[in-house]
N, C-alpha and C positions, 0 to 999 in steps of 0.2 A: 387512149385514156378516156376518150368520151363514151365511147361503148363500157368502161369498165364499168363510169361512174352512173351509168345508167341503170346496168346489171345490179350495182349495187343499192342503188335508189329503189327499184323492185325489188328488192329482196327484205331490205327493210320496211318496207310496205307489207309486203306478205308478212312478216312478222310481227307486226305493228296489230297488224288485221287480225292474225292469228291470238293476240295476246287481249284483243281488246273486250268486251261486250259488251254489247247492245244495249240500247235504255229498256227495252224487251225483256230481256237478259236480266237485267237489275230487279226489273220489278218480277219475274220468277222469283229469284232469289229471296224477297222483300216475302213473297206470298207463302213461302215455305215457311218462312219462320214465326209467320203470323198464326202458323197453327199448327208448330212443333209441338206446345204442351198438350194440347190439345190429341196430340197424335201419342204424345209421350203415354197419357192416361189410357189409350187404347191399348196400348204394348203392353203395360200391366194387366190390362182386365184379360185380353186373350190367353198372355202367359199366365195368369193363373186360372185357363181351361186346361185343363191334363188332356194332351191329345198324342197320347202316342199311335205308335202305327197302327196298333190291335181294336183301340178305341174310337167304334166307331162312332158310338154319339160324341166324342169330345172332339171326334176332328170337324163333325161335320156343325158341330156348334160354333166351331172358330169358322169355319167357314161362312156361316150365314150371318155370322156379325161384320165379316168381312164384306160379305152381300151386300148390307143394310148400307155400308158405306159407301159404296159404290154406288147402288140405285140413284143415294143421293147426288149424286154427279151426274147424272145422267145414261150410267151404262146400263147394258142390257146381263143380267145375271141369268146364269146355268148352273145347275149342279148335274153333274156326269156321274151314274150311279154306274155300278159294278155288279156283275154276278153276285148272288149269293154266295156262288162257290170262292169264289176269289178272297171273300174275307176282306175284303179293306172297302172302307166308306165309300171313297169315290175322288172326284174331284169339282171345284169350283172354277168356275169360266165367265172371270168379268170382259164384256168389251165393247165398242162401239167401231163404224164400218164408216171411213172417208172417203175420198179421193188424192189428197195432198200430201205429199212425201211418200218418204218409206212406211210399209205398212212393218209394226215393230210387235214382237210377243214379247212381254216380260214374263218371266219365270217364278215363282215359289214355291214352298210346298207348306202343308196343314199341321203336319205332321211332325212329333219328334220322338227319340230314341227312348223316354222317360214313359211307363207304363201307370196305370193308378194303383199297381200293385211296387212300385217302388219309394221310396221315402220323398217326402211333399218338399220342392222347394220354391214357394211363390217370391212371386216378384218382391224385391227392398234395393233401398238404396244401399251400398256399401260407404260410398263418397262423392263427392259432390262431380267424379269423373264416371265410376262403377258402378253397375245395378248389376245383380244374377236373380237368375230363377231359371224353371225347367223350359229350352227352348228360348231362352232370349235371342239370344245371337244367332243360331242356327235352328231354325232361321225367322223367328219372327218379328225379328228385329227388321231383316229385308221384306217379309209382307207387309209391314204397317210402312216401310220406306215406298213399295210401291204404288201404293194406294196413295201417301201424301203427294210424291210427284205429279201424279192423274190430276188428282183434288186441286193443284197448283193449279196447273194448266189445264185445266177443265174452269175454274174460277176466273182466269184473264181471256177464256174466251178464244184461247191456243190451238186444240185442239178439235174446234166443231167439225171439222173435217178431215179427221186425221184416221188411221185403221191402227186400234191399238186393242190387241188382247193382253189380255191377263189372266194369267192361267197359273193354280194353285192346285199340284196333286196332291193327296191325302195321302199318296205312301211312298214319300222316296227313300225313307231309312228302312223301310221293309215292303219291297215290292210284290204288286199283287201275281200272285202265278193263274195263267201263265202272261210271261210280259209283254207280248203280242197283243193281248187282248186289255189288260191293263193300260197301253201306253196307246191305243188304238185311237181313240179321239184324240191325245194331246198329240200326236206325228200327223193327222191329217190336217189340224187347226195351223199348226207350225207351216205345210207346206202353200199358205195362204199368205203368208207373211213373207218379209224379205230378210228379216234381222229378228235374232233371237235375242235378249239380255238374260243376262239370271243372276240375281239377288241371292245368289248362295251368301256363306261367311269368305268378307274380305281378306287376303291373308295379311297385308296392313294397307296404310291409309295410302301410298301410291305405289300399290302392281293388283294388276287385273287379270284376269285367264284367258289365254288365247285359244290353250287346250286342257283336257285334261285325260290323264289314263282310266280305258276301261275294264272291267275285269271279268273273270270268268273262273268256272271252277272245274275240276279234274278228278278223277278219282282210278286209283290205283289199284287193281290186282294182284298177286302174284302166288303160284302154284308149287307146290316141289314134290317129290317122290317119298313118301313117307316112311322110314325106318328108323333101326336103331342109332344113337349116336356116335354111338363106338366108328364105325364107319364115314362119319364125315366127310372125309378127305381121302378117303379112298379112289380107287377108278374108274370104279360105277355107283358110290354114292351118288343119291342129291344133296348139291348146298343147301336144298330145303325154300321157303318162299321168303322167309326172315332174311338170309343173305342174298337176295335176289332184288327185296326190295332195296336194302340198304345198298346195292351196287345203282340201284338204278336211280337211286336219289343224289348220290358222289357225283355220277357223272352227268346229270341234270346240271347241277352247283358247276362244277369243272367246267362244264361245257359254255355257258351259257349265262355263268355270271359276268359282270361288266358290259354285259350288252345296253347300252342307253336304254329307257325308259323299259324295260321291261324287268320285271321278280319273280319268281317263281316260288314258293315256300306250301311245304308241307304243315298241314296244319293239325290231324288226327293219323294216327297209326297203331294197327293192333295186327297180333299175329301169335299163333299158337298153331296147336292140335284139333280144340275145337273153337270156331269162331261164327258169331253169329252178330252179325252186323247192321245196325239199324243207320242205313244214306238217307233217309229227309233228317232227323235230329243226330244224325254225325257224331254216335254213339256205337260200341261196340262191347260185345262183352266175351272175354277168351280165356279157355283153358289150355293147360298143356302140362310136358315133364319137360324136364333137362335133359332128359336122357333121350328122348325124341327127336328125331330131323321132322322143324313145324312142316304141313303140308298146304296152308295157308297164311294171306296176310293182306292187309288193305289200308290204303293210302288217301286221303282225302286232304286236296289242298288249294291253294288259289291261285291265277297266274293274272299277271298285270300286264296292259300295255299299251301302247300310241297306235292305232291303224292296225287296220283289218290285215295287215299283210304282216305285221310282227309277231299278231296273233298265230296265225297260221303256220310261219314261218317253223314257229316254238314248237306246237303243238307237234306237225313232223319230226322236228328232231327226239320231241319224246318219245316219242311213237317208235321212232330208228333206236334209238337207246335202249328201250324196253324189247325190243326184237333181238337183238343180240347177246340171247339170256343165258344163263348160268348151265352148267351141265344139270341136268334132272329137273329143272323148271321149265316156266313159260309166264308171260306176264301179258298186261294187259291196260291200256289207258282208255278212260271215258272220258268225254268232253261237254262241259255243258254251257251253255251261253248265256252271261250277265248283261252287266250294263256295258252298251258299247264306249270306243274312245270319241274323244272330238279333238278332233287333229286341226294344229295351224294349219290357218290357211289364209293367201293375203287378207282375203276382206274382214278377216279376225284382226288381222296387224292395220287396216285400214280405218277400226274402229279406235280401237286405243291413239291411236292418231287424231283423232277427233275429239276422244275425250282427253287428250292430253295439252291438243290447243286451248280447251274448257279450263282443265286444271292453270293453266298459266296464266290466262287470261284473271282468273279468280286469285291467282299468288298466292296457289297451294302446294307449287312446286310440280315439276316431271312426273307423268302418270307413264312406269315402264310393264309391258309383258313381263308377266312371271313366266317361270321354268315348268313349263308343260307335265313335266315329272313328278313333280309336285302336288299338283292336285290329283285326288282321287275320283272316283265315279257320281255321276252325277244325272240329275233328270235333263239339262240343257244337253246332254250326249247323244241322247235321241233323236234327236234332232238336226245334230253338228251337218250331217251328210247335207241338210234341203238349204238351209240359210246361212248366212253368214252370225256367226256369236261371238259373245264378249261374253266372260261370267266374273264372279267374286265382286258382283259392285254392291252388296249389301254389307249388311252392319259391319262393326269392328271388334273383335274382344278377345275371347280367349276362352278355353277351356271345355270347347265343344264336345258335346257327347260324357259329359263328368258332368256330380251333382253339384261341383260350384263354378260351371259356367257362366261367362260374365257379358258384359256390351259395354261400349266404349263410350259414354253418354256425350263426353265433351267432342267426339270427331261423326256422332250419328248425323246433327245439323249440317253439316260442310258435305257431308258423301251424300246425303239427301238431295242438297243442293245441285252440287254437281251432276249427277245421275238425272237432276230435271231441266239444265240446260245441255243433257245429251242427248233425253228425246226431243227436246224440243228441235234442236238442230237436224234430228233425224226427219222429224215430219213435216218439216219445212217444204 
């Protein structure tokens, strides 16, 4: 019994500990909200820079406002340009270099999917909970959150010694080709650090990413013997490249559907007699009869998925499925490389654990791992392989990548908060 009650006297200790914070703690919290408005008035002025992917003064203008803020803290500011040929701005690189704790990269990006050639939707309040405009939420709702958290603890004097980047690409809703060269400075800056975060959009106010799927794209061939119709189904007809592809799309689906975190889905398809096929804008344009067995066709589509090995896994099987082709055809897959996945892994489960001691401690309730599945591709993916990450700790809302995208006004304060007594605990 004495050993129970022992056992159990530790364990409400560690809970106690766990639930509690610091007077340290408090006054973060105190400092955040001391220049929420303050931070709120910046979220407007950025969100109404139009910085789509294409735009590259608009991105690189959010950028350097973003700059100005930062200097004032004391970071050291970089702007990371890009080929000419690449077409996209670049990127911005706030940071400063410590000794103390974990060295941490927070993530953002410049950039949103709204061009200056689409209909204007600047920042307004909807209600005293709701703001929209182009880009609130996704994601510059999470750059002005990580810039407040710094600003925090840069202000108490927290972090003089701490290694924290911040790193803001300008194209992750349309990445620069090729992506190698693009993501070249943000994968070596990351392999300098120990923990990644990313201020992506929260999917609500407690679950966070432990992973996310990455994707990649495909493109289809297929051949057949070109004659009359009449013959179809004869002996030595071909079924032509039209029933060849469609076989080899069934048993894609058949085979391979239900497999956990991975989809596979066709996304253009043409085929005739004569086809002439434009693969960078995934366009096509076909003639043909009815009366004709087509002797072409082509397939363009995406495939999803968790690790490099479910990738590969797929890709073989298409590849085997496409090989066992129709009488009088022959077919063909290409494979091209996206964004990769970031697959759980414990020090991902090791974070949420820490921010979930945070969240309780604050009596905002259990912060659990979301379903890996569930998130799509992302710039923190890049990275997944060197450090340990956590993503979705940015803003809150709804309606990303649509013109009336929104932010959660009344839960941006608490996730702000939160998210600055998680680095802080990190750079401790």
């Amino acid at each position: 019994m004495k050993y129970l009650l022992t056992a159990f006297a530790i364990f409400c200790t560690s809970v106690l500990t766990a639930q509690t914070l610091s007077a340290e703690e408090n006054r973060i919290i105190a400092e955040v909200r001391r220049h929420h408005a303050a931070n709120l008035e910046l979220l407007k002025e950025i969100v109404n820079i139009n910085s789509g992917s294409l735009n590259i003064a608009g991105v690189k203008a959010v950028g350097e406002r973003l700059a100005q803020e930062y200097r004032k803290i004391g970071f050291h500011t970089e702007w990371i340009s890009l080929p000419d040929s690449v077409k996209r701005a670049g990127h911005l690189v706030a940071w400063r270099k410590g000794q103390k704790g974990k060295r941490v990269m927070m993530i953002g990006h410049l950039d949103t999917v709204f061009e200056p050639d689409m209909e204007a939707n600047p920042f307004r309040l909807l209600n005293d909970s709701l703001a929209t405009g182009q880009g609130v939420v996704d994601m510059k709702g999470g750059n002005v959150m990580m810039l407040a958290i710094c600003q925090a603890l840069h202000n108490l004097k927290l972090i003089d010694d701490a290694t924290i980047v911040c790193y803001y690409t300008g194209d992750e809703e349309s990445t620069g080709e090729p992506e190698w060269l693009s993501r070249q400075d943000f994968i070596a800056r990351a392999k300098t650090c120990d923990i990644a975060l990313g201020f992506e959009t929260a999917q609500n106010f407690n679950t966070v990413a432990v992973g996310r799927r990455g994707s990649s794209s495909w493109k289809l061939t297929t051949e057949g013997r070109q004659s009359h119709s009449a013959g179809m189904f004869g002996p030595n007809a071909s079924y032509g490249a039209i029933y060849e592809a469609a076989r080899i799309l069934t048993e894609i689906r058949r085979q391979l559907e239900g497999e956990k975190y991975l989809t596979i889905s066709p996304g253009v398809i043409a085929g005739g007699t004569e086809l002439n096929s434009d693969d960078k804008n995934f366009r096509a344009s076909v003639s043909g009869k009815t009366n004709i067995i087509a002797p072409a066709a082509v397939v363009h589509g995406d495939l999803r998925f968790l690790g490099e090995a479910q990738k590969q896994a797929a890709r073989e099987k298409m590849k085997a499925i496409a090989a066992s082709s129709l009488r009088g055809t022959r077919a063909q897959f290409e494979f091209y490389d996206g964004f990769p996945s970031m697959e759980p892994k414990p020090g991902n489960y090791a974070l949420v654990k820490t921010l979930n001691d945070i969240s309780l401690a604050m009596g905002l309730g259990e912060v659990k791992a979301g379903d890996p599945g569930s998130r799509g591709a992302g710039d923190i993916s890049w990275v997944a392989e060197y450090v340990d990450c956590l993503d979705g700790l940015g803003a809150s809302g709804g309606g990303a990548h649509a013109p009336g995208e929104v932010i959660n006004l009344k839960e941006l304060p608490r996730l702000t908060e939160r998210a600055a007594l998680l680095l802080y605990r990190l750079t401790r």
